[in-house]
N, C-alpha and C positions, 0 to 999 in steps of 0.2 A: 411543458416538457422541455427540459433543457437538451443541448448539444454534445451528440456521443462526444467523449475525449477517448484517440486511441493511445494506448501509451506503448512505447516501445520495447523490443524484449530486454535489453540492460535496463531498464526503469525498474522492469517485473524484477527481473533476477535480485537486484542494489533492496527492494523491498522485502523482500522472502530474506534477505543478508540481515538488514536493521532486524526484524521482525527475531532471526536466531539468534543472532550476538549483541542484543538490549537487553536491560533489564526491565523493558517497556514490556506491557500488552498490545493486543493487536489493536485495541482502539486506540491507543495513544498512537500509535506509528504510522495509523492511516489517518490521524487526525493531524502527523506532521506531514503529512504530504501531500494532503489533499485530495485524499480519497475515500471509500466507504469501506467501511471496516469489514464487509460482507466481502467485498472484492478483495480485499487482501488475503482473507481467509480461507477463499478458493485455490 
């Protein structure tokens, strides 16, 4: 089991931003930041 990472709320917010103004999907753009695509999602 790995170690929670908390991320801060400008991370969250800058993430939800890429996610509306890309022409990425949500796997691409949690896949450039190194998170799970589930969690972006939420």
């Amino acid at each position: 089991m790995g170690t929670r990472r908390k991320n801060d709320k400008q991370f969250k917010i800058d993430a939800v931003n890429l996610l509306k103004n890309n022409n990425k999907n949500a796997t691409e753009v949690a896949s450039d930041l190194g998170i799970r695509q589930d969690l972006l999602s939420r």
